[in-house]
MARTI-55807 format. One line per 5 residues: for each residue x, y, z of N, C-alpha, C, O, CB. Coordinates in steps of 0.02 Angstrom, whole numbers. Glycine has a CB too. Layout:
<recs>
X Y Z X Y Z X Y Z X Y Z X Y Z  ...
</recs>
This chain:
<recs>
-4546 8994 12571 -4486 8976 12536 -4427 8969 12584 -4391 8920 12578 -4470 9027 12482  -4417 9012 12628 -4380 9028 12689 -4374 8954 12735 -4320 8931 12752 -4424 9094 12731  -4442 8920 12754 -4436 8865 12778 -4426 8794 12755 -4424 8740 12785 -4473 8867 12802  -4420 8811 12689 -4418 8756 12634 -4333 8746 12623 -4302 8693 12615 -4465 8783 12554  -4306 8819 12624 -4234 8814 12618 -4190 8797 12680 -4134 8773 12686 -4212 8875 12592
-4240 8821 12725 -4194 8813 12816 -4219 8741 12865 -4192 8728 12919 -4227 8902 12884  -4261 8708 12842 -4276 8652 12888 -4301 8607 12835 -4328 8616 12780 -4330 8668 12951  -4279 8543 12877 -4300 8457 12852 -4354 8438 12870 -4368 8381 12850 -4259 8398 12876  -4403 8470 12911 -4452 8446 12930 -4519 8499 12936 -4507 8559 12935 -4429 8414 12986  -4598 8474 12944 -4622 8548 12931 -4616 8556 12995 -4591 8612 12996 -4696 8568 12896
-4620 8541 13047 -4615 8581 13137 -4538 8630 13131 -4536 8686 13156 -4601 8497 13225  -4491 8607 13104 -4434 8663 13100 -4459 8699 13060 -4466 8756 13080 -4363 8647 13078  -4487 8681 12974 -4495 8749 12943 -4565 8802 12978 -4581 8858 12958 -4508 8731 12855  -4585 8778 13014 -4635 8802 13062 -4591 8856 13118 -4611 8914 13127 -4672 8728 13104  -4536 8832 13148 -4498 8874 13168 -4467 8918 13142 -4451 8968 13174 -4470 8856 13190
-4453 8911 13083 -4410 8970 13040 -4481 9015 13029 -4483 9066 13064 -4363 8938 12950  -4523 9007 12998 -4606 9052 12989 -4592 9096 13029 -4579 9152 13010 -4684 9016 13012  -4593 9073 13120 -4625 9087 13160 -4572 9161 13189 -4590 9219 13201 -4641 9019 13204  -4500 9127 13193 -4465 9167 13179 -4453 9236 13168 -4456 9288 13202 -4459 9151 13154  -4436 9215 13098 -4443 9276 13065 -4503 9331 13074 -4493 9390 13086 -4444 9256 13003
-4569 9297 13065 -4625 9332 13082 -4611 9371 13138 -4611 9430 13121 -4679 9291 13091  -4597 9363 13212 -4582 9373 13267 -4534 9438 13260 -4540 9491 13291 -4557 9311 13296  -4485 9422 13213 -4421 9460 13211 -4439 9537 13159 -4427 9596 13168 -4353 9402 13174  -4481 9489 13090 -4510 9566 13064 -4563 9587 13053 -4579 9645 13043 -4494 9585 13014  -4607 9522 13055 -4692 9543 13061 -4703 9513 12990 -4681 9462 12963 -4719 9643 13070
-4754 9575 12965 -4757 9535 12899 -4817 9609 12853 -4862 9647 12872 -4804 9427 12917  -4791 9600 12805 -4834 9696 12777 -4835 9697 12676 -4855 9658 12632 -4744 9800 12814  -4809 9750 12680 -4817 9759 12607 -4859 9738 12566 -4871 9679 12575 -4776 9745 12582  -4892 9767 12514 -4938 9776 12497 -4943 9698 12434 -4900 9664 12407 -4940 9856 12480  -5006 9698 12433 -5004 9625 12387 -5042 9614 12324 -5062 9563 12295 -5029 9566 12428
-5049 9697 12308 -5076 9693 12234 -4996 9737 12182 -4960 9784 12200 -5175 9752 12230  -4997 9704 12128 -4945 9755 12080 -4952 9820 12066 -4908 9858 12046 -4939 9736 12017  -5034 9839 12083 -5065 9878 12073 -5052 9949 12111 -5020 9934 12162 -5116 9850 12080  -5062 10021 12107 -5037 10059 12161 -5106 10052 12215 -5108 10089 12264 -5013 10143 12135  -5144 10019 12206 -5180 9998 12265 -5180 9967 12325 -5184 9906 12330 -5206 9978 12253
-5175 10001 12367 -5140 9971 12435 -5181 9899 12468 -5238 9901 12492 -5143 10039 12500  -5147 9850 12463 -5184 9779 12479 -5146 9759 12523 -5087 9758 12504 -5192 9723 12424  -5157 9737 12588 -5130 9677 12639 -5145 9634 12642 -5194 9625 12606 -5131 9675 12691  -5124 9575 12678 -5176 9528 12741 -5100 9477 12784 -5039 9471 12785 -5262 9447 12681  -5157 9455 12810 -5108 9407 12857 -5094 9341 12839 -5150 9318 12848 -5133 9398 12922
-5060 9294 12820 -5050 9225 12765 -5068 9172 12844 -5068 9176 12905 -4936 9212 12712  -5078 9133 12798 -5086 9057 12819 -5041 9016 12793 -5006 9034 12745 -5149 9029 12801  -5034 8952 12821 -4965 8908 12783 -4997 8853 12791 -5033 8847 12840 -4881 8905 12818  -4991 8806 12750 -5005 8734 12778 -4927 8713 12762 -4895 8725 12711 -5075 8681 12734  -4907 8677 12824 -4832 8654 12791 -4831 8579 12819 -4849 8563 12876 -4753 8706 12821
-4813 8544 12778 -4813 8464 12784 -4721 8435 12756 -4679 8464 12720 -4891 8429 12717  -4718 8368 12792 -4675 8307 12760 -4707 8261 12758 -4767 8251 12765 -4617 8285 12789  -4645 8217 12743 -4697 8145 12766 -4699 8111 12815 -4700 8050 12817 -4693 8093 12735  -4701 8156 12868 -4703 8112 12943 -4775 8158 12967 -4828 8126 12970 -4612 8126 13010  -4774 8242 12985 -4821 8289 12980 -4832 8316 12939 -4809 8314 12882 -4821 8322 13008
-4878 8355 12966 -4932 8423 12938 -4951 8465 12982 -4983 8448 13032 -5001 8405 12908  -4931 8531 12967 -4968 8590 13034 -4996 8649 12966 -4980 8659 12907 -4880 8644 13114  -5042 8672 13010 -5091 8732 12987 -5048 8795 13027 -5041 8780 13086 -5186 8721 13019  -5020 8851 13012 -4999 8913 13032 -5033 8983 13009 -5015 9026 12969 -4937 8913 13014  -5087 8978 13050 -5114 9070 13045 -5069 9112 13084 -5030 9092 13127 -5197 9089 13084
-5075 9166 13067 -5046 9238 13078 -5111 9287 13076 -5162 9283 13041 -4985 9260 13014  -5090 9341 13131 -5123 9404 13134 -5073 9447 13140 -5056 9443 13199 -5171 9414 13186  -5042 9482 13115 -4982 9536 13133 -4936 9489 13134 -4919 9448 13091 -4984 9584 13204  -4912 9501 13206 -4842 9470 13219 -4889 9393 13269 -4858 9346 13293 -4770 9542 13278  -4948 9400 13272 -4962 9351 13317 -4984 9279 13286 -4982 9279 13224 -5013 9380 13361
-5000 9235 13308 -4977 9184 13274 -5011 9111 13311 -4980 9100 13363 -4895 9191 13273  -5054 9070 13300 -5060 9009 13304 -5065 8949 13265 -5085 8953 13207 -5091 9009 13327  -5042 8873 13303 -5024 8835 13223 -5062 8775 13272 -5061 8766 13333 -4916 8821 13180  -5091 8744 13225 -5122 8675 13232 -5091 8610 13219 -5080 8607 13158 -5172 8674 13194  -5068 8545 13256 -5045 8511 13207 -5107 8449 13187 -5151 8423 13220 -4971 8484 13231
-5089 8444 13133 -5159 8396 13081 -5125 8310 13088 -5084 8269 13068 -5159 8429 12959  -5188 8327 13137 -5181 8238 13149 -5207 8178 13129 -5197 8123 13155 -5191 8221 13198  -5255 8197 13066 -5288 8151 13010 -5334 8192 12968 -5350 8251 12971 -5332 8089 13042  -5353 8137 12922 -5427 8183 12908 -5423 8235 12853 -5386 8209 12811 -5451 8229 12976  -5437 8280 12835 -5410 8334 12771 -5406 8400 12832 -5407 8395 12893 -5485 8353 12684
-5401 8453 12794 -5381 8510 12830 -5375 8566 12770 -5347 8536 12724 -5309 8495 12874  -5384 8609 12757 -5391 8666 12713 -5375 8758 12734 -5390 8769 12793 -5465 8655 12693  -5358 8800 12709 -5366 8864 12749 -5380 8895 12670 -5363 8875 12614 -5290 8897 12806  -5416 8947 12691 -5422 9010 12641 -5473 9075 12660 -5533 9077 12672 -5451 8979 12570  -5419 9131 12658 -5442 9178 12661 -5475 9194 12716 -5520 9236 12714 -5468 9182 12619
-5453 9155 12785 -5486 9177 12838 -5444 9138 12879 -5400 9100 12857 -5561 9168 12842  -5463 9154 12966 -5425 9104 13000 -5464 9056 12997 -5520 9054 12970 -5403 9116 13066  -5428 9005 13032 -5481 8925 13030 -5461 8898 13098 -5503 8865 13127 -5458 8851 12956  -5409 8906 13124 -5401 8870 13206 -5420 8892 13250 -5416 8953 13261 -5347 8859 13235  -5451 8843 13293 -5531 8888 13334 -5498 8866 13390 -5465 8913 13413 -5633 8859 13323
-5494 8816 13422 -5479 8800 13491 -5420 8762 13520 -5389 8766 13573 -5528 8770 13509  -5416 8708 13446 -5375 8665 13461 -5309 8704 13433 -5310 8710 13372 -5394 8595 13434  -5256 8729 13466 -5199 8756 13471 -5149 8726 13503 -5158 8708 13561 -5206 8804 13492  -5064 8712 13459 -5055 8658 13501 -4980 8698 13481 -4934 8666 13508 -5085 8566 13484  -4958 8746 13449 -4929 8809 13487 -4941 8876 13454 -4968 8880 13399 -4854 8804 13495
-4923 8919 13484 -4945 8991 13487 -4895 9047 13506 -4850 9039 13547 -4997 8996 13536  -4903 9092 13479 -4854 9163 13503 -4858 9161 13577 -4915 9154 13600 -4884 9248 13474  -4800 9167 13627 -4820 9180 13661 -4850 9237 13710 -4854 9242 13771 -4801 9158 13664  -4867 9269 13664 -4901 9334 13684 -4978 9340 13666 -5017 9387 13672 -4865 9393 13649  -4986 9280 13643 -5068 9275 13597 -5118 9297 13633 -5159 9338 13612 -5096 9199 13575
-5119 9274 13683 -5187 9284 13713 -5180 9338 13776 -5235 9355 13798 -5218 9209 13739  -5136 9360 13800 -5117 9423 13832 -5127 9484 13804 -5147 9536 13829 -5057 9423 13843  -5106 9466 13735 -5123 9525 13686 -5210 9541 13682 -5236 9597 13684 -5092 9499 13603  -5245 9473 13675 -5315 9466 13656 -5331 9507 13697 -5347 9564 13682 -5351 9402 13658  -5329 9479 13772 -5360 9521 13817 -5335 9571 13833 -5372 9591 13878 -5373 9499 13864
-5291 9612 13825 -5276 9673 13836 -5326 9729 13782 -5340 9788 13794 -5195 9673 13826  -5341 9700 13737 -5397 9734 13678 -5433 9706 13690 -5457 9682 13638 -5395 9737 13606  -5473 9681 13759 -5536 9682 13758 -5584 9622 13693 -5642 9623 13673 -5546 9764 13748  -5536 9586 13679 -5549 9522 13631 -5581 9472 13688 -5642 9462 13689 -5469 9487 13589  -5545 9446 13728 -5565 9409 13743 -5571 9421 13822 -5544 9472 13845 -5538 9364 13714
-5608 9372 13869 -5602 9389 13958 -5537 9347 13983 -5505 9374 14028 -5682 9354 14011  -5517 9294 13961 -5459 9255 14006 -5499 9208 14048 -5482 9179 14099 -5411 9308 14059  -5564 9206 14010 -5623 9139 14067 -5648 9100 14020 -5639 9040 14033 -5704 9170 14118  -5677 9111 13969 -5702 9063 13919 -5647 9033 13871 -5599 9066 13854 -5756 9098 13876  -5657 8970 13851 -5616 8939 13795 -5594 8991 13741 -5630 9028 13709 -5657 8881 13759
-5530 8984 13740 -5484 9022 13683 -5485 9007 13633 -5443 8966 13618 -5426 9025 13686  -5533 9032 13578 -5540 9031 13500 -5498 9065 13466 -5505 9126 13470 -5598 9054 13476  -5448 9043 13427 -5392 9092 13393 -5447 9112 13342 -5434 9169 13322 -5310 9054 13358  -5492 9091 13318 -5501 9126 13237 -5575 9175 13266 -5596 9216 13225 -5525 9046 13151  -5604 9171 13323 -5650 9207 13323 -5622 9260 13379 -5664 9302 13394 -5714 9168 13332
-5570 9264 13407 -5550 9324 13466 -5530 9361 13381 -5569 9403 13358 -5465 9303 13552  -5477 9344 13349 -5452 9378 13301 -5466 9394 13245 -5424 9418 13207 -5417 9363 13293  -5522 9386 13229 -5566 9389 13160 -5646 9399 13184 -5676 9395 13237 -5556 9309 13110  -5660 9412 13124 -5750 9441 13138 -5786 9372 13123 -5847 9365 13127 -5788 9515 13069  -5741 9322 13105 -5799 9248 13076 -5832 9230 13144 -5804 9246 13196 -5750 9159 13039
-5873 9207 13144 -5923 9170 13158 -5889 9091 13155 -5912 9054 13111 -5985 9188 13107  -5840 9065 13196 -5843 8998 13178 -5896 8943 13187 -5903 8892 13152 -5797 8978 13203  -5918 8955 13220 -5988 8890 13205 -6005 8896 13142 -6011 8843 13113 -6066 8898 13247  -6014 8941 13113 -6016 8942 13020 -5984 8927 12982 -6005 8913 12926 -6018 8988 12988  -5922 8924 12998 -5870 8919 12940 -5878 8865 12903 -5880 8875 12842 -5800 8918 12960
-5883 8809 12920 -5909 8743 12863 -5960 8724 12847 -5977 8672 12818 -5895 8687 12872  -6000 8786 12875 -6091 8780 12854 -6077 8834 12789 -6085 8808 12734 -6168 8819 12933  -6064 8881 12788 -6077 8942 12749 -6055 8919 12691 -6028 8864 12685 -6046 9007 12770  -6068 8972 12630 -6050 8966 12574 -5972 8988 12544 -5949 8984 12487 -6099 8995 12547  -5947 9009 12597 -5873 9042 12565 -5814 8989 12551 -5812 8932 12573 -5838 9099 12623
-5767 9019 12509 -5717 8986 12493 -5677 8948 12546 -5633 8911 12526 -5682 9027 12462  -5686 8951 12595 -5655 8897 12654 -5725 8836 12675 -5708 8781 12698 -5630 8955 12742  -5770 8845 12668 -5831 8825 12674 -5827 8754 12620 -5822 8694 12637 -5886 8890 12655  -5830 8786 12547 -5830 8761 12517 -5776 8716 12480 -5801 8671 12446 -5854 8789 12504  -5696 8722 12480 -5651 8687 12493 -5669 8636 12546 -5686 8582 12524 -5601 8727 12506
-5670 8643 12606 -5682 8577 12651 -5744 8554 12648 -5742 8493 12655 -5669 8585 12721  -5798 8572 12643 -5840 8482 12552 -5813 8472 12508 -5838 8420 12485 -5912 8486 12490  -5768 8491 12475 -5760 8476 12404 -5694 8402 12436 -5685 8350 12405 -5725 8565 12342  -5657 8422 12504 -5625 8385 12537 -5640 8327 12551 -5610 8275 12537 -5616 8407 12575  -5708 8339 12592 -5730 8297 12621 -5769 8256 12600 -5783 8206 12632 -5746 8313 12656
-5793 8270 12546 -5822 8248 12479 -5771 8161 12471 -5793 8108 12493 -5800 8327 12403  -5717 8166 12442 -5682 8133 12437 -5608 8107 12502 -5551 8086 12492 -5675 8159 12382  -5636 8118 12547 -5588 8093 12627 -5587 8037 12609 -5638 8006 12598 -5619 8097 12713  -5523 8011 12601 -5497 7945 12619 -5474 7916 12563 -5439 7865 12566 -5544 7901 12650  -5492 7946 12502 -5462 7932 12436 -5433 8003 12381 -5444 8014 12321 -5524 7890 12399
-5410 8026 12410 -5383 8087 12373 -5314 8067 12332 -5262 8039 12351 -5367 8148 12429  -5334 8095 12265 -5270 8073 12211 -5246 8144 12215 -5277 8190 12241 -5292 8040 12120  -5171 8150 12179 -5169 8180 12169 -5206 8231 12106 -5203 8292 12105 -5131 8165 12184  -5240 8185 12056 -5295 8199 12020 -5348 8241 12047 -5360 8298 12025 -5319 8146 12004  -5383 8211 12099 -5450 8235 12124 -5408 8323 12161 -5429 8380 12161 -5496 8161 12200
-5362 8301 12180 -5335 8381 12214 -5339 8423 12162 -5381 8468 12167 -5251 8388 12244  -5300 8421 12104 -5287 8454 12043 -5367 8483 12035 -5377 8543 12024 -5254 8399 11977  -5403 8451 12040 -5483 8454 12026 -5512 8510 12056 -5539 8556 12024 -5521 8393 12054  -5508 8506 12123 -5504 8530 12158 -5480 8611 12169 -5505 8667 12173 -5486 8491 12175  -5440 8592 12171 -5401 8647 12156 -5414 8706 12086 -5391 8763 12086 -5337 8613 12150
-5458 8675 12029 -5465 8699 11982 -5540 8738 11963 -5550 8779 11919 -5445 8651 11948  -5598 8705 12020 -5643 8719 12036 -5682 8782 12053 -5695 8799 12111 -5640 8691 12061  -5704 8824 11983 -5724 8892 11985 -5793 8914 12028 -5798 8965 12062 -5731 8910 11914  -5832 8874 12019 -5885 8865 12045 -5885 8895 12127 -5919 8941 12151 -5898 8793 12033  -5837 8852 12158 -5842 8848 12222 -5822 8918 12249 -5844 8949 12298 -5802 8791 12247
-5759 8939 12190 -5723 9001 12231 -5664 8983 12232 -5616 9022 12231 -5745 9019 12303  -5659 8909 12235 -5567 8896 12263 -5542 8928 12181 -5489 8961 12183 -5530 8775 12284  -5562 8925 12136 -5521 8955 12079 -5548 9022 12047 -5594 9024 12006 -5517 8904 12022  -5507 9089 12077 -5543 9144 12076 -5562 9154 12032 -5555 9104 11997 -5524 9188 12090  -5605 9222 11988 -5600 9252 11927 -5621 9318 11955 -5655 9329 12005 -5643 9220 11866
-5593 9361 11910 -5635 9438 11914 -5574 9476 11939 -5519 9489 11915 -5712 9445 11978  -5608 9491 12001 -5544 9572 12044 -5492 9529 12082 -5442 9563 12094 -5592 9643 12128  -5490 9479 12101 -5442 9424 12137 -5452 9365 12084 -5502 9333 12069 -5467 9400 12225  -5401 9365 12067 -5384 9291 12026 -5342 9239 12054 -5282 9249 12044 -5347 9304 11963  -5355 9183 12086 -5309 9118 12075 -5253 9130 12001 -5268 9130 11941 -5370 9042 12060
-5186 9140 12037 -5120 9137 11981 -5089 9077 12003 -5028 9086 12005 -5060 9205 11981  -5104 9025 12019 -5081 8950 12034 -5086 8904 12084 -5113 8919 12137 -5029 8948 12032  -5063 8849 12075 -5076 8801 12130 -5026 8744 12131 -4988 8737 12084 -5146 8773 12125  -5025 8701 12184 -4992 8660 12167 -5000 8593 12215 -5020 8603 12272 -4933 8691 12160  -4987 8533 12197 -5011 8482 12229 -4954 8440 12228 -4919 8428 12179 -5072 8455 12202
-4945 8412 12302 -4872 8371 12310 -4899 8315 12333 -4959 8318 12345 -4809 8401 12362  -4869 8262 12342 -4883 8197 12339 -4793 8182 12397 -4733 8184 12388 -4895 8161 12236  -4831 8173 12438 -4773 8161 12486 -4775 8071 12535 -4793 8050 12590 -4783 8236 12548  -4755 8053 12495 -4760 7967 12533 -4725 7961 12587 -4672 7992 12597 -4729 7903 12489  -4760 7910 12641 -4707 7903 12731 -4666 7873 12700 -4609 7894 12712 -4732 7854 12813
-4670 7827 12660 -4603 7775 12642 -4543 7810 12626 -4559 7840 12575 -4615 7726 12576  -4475 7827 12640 -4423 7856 12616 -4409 7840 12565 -4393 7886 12526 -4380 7852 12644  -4407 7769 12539 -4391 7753 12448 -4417 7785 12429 -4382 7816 12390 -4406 7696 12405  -4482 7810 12430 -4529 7817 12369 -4505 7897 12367 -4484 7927 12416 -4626 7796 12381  -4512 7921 12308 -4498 8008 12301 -4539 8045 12279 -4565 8037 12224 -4449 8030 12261
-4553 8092 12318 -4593 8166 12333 -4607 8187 12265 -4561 8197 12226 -4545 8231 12377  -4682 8196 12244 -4703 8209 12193 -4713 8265 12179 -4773 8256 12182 -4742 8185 12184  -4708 8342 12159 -4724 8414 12167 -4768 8427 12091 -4744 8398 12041 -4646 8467 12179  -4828 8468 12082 -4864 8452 12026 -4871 8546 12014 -4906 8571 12058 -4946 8393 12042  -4852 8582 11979 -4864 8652 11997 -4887 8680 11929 -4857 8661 11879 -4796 8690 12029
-4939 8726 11922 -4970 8769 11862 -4930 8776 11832 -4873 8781 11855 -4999 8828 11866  -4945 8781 11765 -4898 8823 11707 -4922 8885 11678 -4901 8918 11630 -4887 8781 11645  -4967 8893 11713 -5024 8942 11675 -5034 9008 11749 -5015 9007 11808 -5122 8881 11651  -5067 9051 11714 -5111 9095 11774 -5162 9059 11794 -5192 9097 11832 -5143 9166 11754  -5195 9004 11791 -5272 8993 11797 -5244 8925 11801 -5207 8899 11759 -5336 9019 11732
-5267 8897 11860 -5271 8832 11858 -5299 8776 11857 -5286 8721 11882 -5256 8825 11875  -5367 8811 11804 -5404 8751 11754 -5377 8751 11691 -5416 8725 11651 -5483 8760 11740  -5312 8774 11658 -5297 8752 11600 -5240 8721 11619 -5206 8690 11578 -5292 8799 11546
</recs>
C-alpha cells in the first residue's frame, strides 16, 4: 500500500518496499488468532511500462525484473538466479551461515529456503500449479481467464480449510496512456463467489 501511495512507477514502489523493509524488517504475527503465525511476503508490483517480482527473507531481499512471459509467486521463494537487484548484504550474509561457498552460481530461493528449485514447476504445490494454470493460457490472458484462475480450488491457488484465500484481485493495466487502468477486486471472503 506504502508503494502504491509513494511512487509512479513499480521500480520506485520497489524502492519504497525495499526501504522500509531495510529500515524495519518485517514481523508480526499473521493469524487473528492468538496463534503465533509469520512469514516473509512476496510482491509482484507492476505499471504499464514494468513488472518486478520482490522476495524477502527477514530484512534480506531479492527482486527480479519480468521481462515477458507470465510470472507467479506463492508461498515460497521463486527467484533462483536471475537477480537483477538485491540487498546489499544478500549474499555476504548467505555465506557467513554457511548457505552458500561464494563459488557456485547464486540461487536466491535455494541458499534461502529448503525448496528444491529444479522442482518447483514440476511439483504439485501451489506455485507449481499456478504457473500451468499460467502457462496453460500464455499469450492470451483475459482478465476473465485470471479471475479463473485465481478462483481455482483444485489447484490450491484458492485455499480452503486452516488457510483460506480472503481475496484477490486482477488489474488490467494497458501501455497505451489513454486507455485506463482496470482494478477487479473480491467482494466476498472466497474468491469463487
Amino acid at each position: 500500500r506504502l508503494g502504491l501511495e509513494r511512487a509512479d512507477t513499480a521500480e520506485k514502489a520497489l524502492n519504497v518496499i525495499v526501504d522500509l523493509l531495510e529500515k524495519y524488517g518485517q514481523g508480526g504475527n499473521c493469524m487473528e488468532s492468538k496463534m503465533a503465525f509469520t512469514y516473509h511476503n512476496s510482491f509482484l508490483i507492476a505499471d504499464r511500462k514494468e513488472a518486478w517480482v520482490l522476495e524477502t527473507s527477514g530484512k534480506y531481499w531479492a527482486a527480479e525484473k519480468v521481462e515477458g512471459g507470465v510470472r507467479n509467486i506463492s508461498n515460497q521463494l521463486s527467484i533462483t538466479t536471475k537477480i537483477d537487484r538485491e540487498h546489499p548484504e544478500l549474499k555476504e550474509y548467505a555465506k557467513s551461515n554457511g548457505w552458500w561457498d561464494g563459488e557456485k552460481e547464486f540461487d536466491f530461493a535455494a541458499t534461502y529456503s529448503y525448496v528444491n528449485t529444479a522442482r518447483m514447476t514440476t511439483s504439485g504445490g501451489r506455485y507449481c500449479e499456478g504457473y500451468k494454470l499460467l502457462n496453460k493460457h500464455k499469450g492470451s490472458i483475459t482478465s476473465e481467464i485470471m479471475m479463473e484462475i485465481l478462483r481455482d480450488k483444485e489447484s490450491g491457488i484458492n485455499m480452503e480449510g486452516g488457510f483460506m484465500t480472503t481475496g484477490s484481485m486482477v488489474s488490467v493495466l494497458p501501455q497505451q496512456p489513454n486507455l485506463p487502468c482496470v482494478h477487479f477486486f473480491t467482494g466476498t471472503p472466497d474468491p469463487a463467489r
